[in-house]
Every structure is written in C-alpha cells, then in structure tokens.
DRENKOL-988698 format. One record per residue (C-alpha): x, y, z; residue number from 0. Coordinates in steps of 0.5 Angstrom, whole numbers, plus 2048, in hexadecimal, padded with zeros to 3 digits. Layout:
! DRENKOL-988698
<c1 = X c2 = Y c3 = Z nr = NUM>
...
//
This chain:
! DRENKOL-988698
<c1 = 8AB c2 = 811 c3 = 839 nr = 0>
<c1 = 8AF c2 = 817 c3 = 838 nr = 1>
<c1 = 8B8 c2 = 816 c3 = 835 nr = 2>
<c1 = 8BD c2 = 81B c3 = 834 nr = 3>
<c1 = 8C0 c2 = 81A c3 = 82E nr = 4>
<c1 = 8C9 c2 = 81D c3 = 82E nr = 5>
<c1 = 8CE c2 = 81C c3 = 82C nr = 6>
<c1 = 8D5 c2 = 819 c3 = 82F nr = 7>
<c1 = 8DB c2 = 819 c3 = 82C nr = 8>
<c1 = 8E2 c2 = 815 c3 = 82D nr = 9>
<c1 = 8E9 c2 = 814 c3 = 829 nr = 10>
<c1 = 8E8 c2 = 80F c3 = 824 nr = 11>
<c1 = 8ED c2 = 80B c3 = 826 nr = 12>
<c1 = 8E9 c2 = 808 c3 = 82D nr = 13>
<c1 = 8E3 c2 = 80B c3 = 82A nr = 14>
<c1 = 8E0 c2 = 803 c3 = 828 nr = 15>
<c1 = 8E2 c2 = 801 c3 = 830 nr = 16>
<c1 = 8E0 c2 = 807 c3 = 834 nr = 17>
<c1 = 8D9 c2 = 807 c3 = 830 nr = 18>
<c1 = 8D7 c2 = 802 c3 = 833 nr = 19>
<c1 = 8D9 c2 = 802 c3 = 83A nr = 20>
<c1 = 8D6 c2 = 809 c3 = 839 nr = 21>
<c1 = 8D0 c2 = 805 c3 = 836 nr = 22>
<c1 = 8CF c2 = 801 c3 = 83C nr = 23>
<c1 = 8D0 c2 = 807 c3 = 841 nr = 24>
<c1 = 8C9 c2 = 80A c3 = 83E nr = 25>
<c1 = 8C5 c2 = 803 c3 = 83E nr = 26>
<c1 = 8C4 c2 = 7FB c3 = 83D nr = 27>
<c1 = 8BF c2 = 7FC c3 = 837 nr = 28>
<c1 = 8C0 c2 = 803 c3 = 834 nr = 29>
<c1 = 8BF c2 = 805 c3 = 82D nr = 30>
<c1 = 8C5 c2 = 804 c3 = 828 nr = 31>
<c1 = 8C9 c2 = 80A c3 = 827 nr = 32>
<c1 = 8CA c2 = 80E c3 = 820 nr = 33>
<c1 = 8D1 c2 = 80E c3 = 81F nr = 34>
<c1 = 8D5 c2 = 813 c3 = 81B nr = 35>
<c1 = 8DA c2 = 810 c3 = 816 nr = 36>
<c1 = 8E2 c2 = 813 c3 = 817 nr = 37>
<c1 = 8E0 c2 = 81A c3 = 81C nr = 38>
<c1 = 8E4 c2 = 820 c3 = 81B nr = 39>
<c1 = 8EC c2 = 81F c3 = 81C nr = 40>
<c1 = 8EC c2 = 818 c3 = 81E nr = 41>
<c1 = 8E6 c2 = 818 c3 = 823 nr = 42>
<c1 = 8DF c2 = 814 c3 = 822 nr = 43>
<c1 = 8D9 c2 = 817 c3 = 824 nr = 44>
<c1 = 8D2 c2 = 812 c3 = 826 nr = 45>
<c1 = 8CB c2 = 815 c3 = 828 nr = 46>
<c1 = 8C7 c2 = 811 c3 = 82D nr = 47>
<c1 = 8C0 c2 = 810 c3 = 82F nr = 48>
<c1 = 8C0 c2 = 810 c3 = 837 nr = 49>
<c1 = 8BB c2 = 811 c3 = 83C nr = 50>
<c1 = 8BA c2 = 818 c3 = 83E nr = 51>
<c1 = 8BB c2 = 815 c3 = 846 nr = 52>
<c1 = 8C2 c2 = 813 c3 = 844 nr = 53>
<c1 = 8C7 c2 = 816 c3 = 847 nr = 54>
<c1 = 8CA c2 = 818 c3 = 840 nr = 55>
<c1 = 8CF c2 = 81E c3 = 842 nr = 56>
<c1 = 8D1 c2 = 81A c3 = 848 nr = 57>
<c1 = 8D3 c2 = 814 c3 = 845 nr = 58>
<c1 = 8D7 c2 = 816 c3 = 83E nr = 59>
<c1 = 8DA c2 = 81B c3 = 845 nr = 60>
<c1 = 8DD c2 = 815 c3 = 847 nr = 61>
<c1 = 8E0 c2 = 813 c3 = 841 nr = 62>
<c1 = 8E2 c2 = 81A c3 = 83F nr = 63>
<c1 = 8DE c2 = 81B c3 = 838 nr = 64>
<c1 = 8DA c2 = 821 c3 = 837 nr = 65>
<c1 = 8D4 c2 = 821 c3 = 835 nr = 66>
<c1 = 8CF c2 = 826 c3 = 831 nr = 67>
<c1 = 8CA c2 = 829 c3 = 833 nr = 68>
<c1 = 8C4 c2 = 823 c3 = 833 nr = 69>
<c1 = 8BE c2 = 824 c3 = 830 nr = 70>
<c1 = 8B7 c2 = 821 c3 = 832 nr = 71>
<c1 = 8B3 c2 = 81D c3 = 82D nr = 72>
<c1 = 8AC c2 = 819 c3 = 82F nr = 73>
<c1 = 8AC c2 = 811 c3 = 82E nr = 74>
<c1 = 8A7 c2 = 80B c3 = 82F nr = 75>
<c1 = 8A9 c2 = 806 c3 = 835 nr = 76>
<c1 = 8AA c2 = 801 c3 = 830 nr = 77>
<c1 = 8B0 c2 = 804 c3 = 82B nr = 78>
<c1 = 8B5 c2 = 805 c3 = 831 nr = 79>
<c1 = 8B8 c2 = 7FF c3 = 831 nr = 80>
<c1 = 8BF c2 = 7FC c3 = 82C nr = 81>
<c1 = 8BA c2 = 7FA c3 = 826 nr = 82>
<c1 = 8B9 c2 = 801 c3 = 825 nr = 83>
<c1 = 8BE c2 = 806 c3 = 823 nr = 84>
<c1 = 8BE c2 = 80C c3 = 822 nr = 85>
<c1 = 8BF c2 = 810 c3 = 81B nr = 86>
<c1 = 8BF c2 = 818 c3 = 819 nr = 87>
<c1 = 8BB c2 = 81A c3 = 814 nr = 88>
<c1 = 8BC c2 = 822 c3 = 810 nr = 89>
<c1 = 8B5 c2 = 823 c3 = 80D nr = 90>
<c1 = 8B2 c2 = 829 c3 = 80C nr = 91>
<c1 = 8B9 c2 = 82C c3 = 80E nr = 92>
<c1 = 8B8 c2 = 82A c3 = 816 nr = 93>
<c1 = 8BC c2 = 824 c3 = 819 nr = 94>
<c1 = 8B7 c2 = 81F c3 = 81C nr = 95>
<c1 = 8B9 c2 = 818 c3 = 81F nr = 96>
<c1 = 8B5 c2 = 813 c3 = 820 nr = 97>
<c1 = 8B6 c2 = 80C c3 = 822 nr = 98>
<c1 = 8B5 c2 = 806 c3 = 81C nr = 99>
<c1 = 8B4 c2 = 7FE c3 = 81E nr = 100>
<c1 = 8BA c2 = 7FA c3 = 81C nr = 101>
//
C-alpha cells in the first residue's frame, strides 16, 4: 500500500490535544507519529503516516495547520496499523522513514 508521510505543526501549548484530535481525523488504527521535541519559537512539529486515500490537506484545513508537501513512501499492509511507528533514518546522507513494530 502506499502512504504520505508530512509533517503537521501546531503551538506547543495545545500540541498534546490537538495531535490527537488530529490523529483521529486521518484513522482508528494508523501508525504513530514521530514527533519533534520543543519546535521553532514554541511550536511542535509530528510527522504522520497516513493513507494516501486520506484527505490529509482537507482535514488539517479544517483544523487550520499547515502542512508540508507529503512524500509518498511504499509500505506492506500489515505495518500500517498503531504497533508501528514511524522513524527517520540519514544514512548515506538521504532521509528514508521507515516504520518500526513497537
């Protein structure tokens, strides 16, 4: 299956909250996101993991978050659920993600 993989970001002080009301937006079961510790001038950042038939641009719209421009990434069925959360790795200088059981 295919997924994009972006990044939302949101001021710190509601960022525990509305990560995952957002969470719950792009599905029940997805993989957890990667967050970023203590973002640029009080805001944190996530990278999520979602299903490229999610309507991810609508959704953070609605909740007024910008979003970067996703990257589609090629996973097996199986890992797309909440055991797998997603990593980045810099390795050879290139940023891969990856998602890793839990």
């Amino acid at each position: 299956m295919y997924v994009n993989i972006f990044s939302v970001t949101v001021p710190s002080n509601i960022s525990k909250i509305a990560m995952k009301e957002l969470s719950k937006e792009f599905g029940e079961n997805i993989p957890k996101s990667l967050p970023f510790e203590d973002g640029f001038l009080y805001f944190t950042t996530h990278i999520f993991c979602v299903d490229t038939n999610v309507n991810i641009e609508e959704i953070c719209k609605k909740y007024n978050y910008d979003i970067n421009k996703p990257y589609k990434i090629k996973i097996e069925d199986y890992m797309y659920n909440n055991n797998y959360t997603l990593h980045i790795s810099y390795e050879k200088k290139v940023i891969e993600y990856y998602l890793e059981l839990e």
